[in-house]
TIVEX-228390 format. One line per field, with one value per residue (C-alpha): residue number from 1; residue in one letter; x, z, y. Coordinates in nm, 4 decimals, always signed. Each point is the difference from the previous one (the first is absolute). Layout:
! residues N
papa	c(NUM,...)
rogu	c(a,...)
X	c(X,...)
Z	c(Z,...)
Y	c(Y,...)
END
This chain:
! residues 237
papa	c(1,2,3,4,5,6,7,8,9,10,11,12,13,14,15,16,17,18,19,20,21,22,23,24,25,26,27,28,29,30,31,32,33,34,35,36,37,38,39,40,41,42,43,44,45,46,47,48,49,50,51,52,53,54,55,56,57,58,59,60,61,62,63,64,65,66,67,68,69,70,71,72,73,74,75,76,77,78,79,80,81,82,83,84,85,86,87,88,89,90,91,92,93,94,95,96,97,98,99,100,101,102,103,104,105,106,107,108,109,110,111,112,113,114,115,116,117,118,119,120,121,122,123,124,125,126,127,128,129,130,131,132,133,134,135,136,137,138,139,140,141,142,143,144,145,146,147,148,149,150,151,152,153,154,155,156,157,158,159,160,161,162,163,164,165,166,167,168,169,170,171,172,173,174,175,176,177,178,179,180,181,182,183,184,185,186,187,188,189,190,191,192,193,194,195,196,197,198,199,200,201,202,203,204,205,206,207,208,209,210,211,212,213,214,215,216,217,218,219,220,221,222,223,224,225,226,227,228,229,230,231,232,233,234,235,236,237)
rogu	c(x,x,x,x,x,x,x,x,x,x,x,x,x,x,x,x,x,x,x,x,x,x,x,x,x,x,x,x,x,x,x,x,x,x,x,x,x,x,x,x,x,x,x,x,x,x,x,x,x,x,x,x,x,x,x,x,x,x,x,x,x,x,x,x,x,x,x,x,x,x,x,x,x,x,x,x,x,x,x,x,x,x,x,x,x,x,x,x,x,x,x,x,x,x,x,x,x,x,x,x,x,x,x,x,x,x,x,x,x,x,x,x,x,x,x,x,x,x,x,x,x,x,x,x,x,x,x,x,x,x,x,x,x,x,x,x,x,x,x,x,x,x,x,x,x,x,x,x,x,x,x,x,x,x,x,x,x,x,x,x,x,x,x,x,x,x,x,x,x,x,x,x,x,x,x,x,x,x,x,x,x,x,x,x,x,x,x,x,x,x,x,x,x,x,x,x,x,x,x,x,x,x,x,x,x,x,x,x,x,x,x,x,x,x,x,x,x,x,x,x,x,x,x,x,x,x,x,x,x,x,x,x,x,x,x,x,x)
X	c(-1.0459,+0.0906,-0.1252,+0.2691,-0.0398,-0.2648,+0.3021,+0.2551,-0.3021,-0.0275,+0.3746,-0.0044,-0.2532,+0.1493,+0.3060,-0.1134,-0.1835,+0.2952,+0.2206,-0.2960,-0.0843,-0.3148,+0.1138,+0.2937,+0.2978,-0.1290,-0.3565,-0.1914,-0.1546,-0.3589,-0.1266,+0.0928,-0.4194,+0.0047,+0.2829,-0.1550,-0.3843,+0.1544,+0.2477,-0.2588,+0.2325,+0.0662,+0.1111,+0.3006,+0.0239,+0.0330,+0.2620,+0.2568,-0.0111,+0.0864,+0.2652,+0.1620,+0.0430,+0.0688,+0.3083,+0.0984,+0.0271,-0.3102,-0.2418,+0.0273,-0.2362,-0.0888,-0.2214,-0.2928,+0.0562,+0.0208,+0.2131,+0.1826,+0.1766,+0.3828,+0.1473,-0.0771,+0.1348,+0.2893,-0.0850,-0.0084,+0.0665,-0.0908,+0.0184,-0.1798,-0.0185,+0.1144,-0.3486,-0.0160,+0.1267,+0.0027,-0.3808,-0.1228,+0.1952,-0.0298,-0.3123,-0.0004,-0.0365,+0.3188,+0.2672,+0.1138,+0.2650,+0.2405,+0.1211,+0.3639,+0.0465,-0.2049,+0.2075,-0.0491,+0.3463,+0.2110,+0.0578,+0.3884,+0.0948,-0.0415,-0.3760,-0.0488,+0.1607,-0.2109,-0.3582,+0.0940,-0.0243,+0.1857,+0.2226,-0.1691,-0.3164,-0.0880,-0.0954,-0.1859,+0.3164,-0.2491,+0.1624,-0.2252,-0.0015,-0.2882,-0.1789,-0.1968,-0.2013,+0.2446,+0.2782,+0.2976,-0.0080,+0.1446,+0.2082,-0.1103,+0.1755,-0.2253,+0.0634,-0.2835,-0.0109,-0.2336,-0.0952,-0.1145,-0.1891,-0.0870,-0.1494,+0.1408,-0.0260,+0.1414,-0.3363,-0.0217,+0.3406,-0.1744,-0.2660,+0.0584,+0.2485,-0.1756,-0.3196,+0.0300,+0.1731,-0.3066,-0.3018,+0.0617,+0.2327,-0.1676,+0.3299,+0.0571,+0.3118,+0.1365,+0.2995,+0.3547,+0.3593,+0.1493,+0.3440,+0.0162,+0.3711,+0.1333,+0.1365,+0.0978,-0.1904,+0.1063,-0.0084,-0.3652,-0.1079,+0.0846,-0.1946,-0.3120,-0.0221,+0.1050,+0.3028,+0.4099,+0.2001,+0.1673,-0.3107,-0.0772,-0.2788,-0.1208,-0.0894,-0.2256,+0.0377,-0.3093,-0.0791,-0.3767,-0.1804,-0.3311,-0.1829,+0.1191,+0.3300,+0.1365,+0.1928,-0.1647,+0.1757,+0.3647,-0.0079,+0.2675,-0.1434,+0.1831,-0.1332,+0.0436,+0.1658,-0.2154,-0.3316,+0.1704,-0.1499,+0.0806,-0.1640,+0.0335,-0.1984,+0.0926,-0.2698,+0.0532,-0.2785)
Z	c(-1.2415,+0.0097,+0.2849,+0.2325,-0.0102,+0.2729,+0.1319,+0.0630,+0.0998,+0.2868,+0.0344,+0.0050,+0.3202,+0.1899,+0.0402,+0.0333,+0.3219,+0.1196,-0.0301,+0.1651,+0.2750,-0.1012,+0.0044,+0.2723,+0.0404,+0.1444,-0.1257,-0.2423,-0.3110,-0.0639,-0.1628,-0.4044,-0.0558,+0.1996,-0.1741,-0.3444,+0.1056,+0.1034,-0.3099,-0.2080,-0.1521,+0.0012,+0.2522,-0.2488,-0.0491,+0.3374,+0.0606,-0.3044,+0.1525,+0.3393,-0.1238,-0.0859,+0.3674,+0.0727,-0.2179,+0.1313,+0.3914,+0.1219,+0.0185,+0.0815,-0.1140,+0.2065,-0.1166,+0.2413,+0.1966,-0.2577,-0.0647,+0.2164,-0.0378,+0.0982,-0.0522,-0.1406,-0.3449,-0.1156,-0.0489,-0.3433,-0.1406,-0.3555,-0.0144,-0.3380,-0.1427,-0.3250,-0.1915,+0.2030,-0.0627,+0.1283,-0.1010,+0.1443,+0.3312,+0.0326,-0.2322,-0.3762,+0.0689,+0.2385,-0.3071,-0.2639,-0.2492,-0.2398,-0.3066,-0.0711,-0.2686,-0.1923,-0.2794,-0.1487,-0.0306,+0.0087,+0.3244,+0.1670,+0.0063,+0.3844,-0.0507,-0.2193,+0.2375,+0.2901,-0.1715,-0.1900,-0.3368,-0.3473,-0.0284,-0.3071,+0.1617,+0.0101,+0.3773,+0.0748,+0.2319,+0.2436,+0.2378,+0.1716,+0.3446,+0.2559,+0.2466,+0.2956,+0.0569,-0.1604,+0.1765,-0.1794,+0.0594,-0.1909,-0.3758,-0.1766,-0.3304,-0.1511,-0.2478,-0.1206,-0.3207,-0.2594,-0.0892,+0.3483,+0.0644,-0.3221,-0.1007,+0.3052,-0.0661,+0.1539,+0.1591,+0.2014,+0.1897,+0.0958,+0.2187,+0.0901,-0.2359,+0.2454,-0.0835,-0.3642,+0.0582,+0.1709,-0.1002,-0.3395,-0.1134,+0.2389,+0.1553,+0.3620,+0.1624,+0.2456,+0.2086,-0.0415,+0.0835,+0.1603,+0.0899,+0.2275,+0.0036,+0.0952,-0.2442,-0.0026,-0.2782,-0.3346,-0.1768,-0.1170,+0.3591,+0.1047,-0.2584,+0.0101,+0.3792,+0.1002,+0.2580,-0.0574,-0.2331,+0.2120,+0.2624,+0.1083,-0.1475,-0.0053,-0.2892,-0.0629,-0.2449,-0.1387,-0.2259,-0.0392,-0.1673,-0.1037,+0.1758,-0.3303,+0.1895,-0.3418,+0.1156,-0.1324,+0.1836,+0.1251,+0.2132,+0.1128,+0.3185,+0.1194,+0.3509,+0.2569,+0.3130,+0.2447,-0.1407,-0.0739,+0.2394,-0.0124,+0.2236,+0.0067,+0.2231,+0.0897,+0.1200,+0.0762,-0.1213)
Y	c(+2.6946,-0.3653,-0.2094,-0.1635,-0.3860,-0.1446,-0.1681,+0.2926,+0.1983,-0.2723,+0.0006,+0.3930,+0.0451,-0.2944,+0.0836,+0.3833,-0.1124,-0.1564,+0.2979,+0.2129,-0.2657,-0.0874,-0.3515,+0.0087,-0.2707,-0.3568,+0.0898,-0.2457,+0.1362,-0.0987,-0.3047,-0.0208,+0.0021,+0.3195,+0.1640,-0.1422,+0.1928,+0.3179,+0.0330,-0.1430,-0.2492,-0.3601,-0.1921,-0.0900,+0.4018,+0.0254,-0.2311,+0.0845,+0.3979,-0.2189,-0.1762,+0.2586,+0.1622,-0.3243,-0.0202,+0.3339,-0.1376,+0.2009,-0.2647,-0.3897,-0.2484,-0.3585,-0.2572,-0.0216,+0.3050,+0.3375,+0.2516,+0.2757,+0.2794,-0.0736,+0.3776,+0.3516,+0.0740,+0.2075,+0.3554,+0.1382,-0.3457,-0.1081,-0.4097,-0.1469,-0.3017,-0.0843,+0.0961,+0.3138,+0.3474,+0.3410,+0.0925,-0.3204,+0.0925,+0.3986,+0.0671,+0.0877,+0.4242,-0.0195,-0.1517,+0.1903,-0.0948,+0.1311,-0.1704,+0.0318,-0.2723,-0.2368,-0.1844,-0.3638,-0.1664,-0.2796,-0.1126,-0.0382,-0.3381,+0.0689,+0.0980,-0.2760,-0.2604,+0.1332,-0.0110,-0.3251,+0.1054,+0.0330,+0.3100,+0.0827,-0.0133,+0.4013,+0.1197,+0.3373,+0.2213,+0.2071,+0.2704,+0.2079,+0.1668,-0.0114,+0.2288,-0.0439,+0.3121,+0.1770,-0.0799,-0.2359,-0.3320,-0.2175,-0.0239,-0.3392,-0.1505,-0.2893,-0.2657,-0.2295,-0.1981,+0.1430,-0.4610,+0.0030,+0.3368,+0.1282,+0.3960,+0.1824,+0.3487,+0.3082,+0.1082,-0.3604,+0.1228,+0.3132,-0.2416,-0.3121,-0.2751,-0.2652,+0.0802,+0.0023,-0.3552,-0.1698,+0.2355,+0.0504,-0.3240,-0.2226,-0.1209,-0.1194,+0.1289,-0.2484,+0.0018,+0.2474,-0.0712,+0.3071,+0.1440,+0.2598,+0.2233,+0.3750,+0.1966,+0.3507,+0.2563,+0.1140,+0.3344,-0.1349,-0.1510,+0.3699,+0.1844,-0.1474,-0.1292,+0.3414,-0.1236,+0.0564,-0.1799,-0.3147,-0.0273,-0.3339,-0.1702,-0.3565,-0.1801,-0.3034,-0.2378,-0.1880,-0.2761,-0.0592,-0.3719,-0.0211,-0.3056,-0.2069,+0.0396,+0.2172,+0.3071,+0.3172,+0.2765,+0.0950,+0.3234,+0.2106,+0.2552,+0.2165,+0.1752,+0.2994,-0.2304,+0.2497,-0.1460,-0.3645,-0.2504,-0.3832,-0.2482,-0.3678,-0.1863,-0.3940,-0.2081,-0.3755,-0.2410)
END
């Protein structure tokens, strides 16, 4: 089974001991050499899985004095960053996926517009639905250039498209635009998520760069609103 990054590992039991009180509101977390010995990690390490919790509103950073925890998280949430995906966040052996399409096309002028390339550049179209233990979770269609992330194959959907991207082509995913909107389901949102025709549902819209800045991905997801949870959190520097 794939390892979870040192990072989200840090990320993972953090903000679990916040939601269990092991680390209750007001209280400072231990020094970032601390963190770094017990998670056997870098100080660096330590600090990206921090940052993250700190983007989410749970903890708050000061220069000179540490960092505390400001709130308990959202229960049953599932916040990622742009280079993280469902394994990284609920663990390989929980996810399970089901190919529905996987063409190579032209893209829509629309597609082509969006990921800043030539409408007779071909695209892989990927639909495929996803399971959490299981249970549905979400339906996802993908476009990606086949200039930018060449040899995708059927079996990469099955695991983890993110992983192939940076393990195997060596690429590092940086930052995503996204677009978040209700909708209600279609005879296919039915079918395979296993709720009536007409249900509301909420969809996110993504568009994905690699750190180059050069768009690689433009994702339409399309979730059950009972397990939907957005969060923004506004913090004045």
């Amino acid at each position: 089974m794939k390892k979870q990054p040192k990072y989200i590992e840090v990320y993972t039991d953090i903000k679990k001991k916040i939601a269990n009180g092991t680390y209750s509101i007001g209280e400072k977390l231990p020094p970032g050499d601390v963190l770094a010995q017990k998670y056997q990690a870098s100080k660096l390490t330590v600090k990206k899985g921090i940052d993250m919790l700190v983007s989410e509103g749970l903890l708050h950073t000061r220069s000179g004095y540490g960092t505390e925890v400001l709130r308990t998280p959202i229960d049953n949430s599932k916040v990622f960053g742009p280079n993280e995906g469902l394994f990284d966040l609920v663990g390989e052996e929980h996810v399970t996926s089901e190919i529905h399409t996987f063409s190579i096309e032209l893209p829509t002028n629309e597609v082509a517009h969006i990921l800043d390339i030539d409408p007779k550049e071909y695209v892989y179209n990927i639909i495929r639905s996803r399971f959490i233990d299981a249970a549905p979770y979400s339906i996802e269609q993908t476009f990606m250039p086949l200039s930018v992330i060449p040899g995708l194959e059927p079996k990469h959907l099955k695991r983890s498209v993110y992983g192939y991207i940076s393990g195997e082509l060596g690429l590092e995913i940086k930052s995503s635009h996204i677009w978040i909107k209700g909708d209600t389901a279609n005879d296919f949102d039915a079918e395979v998520l296993s709720i009536e025709p007409g249900a509301f549902m909420i969809e996110v819209d993504k568009v994905v760069s690699l750190s180059s800045g050069i768009p690689f991905e433009y994702s339409l997801s399309r979730h059950l609103y009972q397990d939907f949870v957005f969060e923004a959190v506004f913090v004045e520097k």
